[in-house]
N, C-alpha and C positions, 0 to 999 in steps of 0.2 A: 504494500500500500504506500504511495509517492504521500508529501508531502500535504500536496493540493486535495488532495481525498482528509487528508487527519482535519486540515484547516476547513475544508465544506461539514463535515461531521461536528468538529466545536461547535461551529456558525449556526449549523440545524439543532443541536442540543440544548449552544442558548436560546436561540430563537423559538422553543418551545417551553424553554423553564418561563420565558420573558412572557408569554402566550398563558401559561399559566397563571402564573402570581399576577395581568390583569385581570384574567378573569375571575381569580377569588376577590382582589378587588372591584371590580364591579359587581360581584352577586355578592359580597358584604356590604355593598351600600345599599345595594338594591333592597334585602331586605331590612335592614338600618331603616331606610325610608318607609318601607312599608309598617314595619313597628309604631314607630310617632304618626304617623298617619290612620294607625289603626285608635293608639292612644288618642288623637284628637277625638278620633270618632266616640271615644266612652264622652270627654268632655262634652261636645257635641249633644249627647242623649241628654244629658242635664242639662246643659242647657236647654235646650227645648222644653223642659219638664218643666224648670225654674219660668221661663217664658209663658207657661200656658197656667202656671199658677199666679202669676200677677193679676190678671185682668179680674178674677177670684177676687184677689185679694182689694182690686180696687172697685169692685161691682159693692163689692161687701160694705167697706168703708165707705161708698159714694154717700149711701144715706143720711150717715152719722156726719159726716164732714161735708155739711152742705156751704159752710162759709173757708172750704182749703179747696177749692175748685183747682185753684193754679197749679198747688201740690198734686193734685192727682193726675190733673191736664201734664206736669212736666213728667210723672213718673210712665205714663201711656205714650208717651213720644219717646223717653230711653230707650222703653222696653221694644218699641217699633224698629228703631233705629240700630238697638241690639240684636235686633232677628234680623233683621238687611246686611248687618255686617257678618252674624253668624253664616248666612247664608252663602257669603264670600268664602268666609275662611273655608267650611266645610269642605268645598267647592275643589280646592286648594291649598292644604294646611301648611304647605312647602311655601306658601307664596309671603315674603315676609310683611307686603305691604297690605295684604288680608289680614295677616296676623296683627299686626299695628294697629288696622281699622278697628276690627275686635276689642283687643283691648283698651283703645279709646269706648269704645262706645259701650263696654262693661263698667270701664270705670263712670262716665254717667251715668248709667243705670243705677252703681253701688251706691252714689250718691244720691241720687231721685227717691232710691226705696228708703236710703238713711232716713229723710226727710220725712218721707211718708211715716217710717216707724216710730220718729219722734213726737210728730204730729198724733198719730194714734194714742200716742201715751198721755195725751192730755184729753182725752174723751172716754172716761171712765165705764159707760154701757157701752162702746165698742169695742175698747179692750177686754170687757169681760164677755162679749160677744161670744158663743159657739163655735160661729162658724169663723168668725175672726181668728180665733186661739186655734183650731184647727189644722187653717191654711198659715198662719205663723210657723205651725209647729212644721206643718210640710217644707214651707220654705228655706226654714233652719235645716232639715235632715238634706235637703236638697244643696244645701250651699255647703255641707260637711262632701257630701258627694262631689260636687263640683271641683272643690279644695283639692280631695284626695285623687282624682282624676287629671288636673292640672299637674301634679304632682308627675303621676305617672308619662302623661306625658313630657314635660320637662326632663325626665329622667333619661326618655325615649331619643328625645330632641340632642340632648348631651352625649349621650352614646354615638347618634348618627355624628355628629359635628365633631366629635374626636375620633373618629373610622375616617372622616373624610380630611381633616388635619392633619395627620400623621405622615411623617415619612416613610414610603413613597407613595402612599394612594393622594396626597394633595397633588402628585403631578398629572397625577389621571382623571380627580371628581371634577377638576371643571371642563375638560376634555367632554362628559362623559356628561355633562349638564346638571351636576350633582350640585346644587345653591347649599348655602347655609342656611338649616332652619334656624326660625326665631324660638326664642324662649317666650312662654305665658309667663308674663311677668306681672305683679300687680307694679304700678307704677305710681301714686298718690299714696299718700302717709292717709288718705282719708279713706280709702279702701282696703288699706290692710288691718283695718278696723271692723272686726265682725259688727254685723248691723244689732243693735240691744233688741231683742225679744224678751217679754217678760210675760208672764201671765198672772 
């Protein structure tokens, strides 16, 4: 065997190890991605859940709070505005500027319900309301689920984002169209404040 045969045989050896080690990085991002994409989807469920109990929560209240019209008028437009951007991100959980919308438009929200729940605490037959104490109670079990779903996803998001950082797969994930996902972050000191429920 000459030379030129040892040297095409290297050539074809690495060029198959090289062939390799992309393709485990690309099917570890691949599923990387599809993990935080699945974890958005748990947040996603709550959210929806969280969203279809507000209007509950503010049908309830509308009676008792007939002079906070504005407070409820602002919490019914978050929560619109929160499902128009959920609707984004779902759509897209990779797309960072979906994700940023989101969490704009949660954090409104966090703030609107704050409002509303303060406001509640100052009308003594609506807080001891039924169906009030009820849908409070759901909303709190809903926002622990939320919490713990953010969570997991973040977790999800951190994993992809250091798969796709590392030496050598950072020379390949943008080759490869692999973005950096965003982290759920809360970003206001006023929504990493659980909303006070009492009963």
């Amino acid at each position: 065997m000459g030379p030129g045969a040892v040297v095409a045989i290297v050539v074809a050896v690495l060029a198959v190890v090289l062939i390799v080690i992309v393709v485990g990085i690309y099917n570890g991002l691949v599923g990387l991605r599809n993990r935080f994409k699945n974890a958005f989807a748990q947040i996603d469920v709550q959210l929806k859940r969280r969203y279809d109990l507000i209007p509950n929560l503010v049908e309830t209240a509308k009676g008792f709070l007939k002079h906070e019209r504005e407070t409820l008028e602002a919490v019914v437009q978050a929560r619109n505005q929160a499902v128009s951007a959920e609707k984004l991100a779902a759509a897209n959980p990779g797309s960072a500027q979906a994700m940023q919308g989101l969490m704009g438009a949660e954090a409104a929200l966090g703030g609107a319900m704050s409002r509303l729940l303060v406001t509640v605490e100052r009308y003594p037959d609506l807080k001891g309301n039924q169906n009030m104490m009820r849908l409070q109670e759901e909303l709190t079990s809903t926002e622990n689920k939320v919490a713990f779903a953010r969570q997991a996803y973040n977790d999800a998001v951190m994993a992809y984002n250091t798969k796709r950082e590392v030496f050598p797969n950072v020379m390949f994930a943008g080759m490869f169209g692999f973005e950096a996902a965003l982290l759920f972050e809360i970003k206001s000191e006023a929504e990493r404040e659980a909303p006070k429920v009492s009963f």
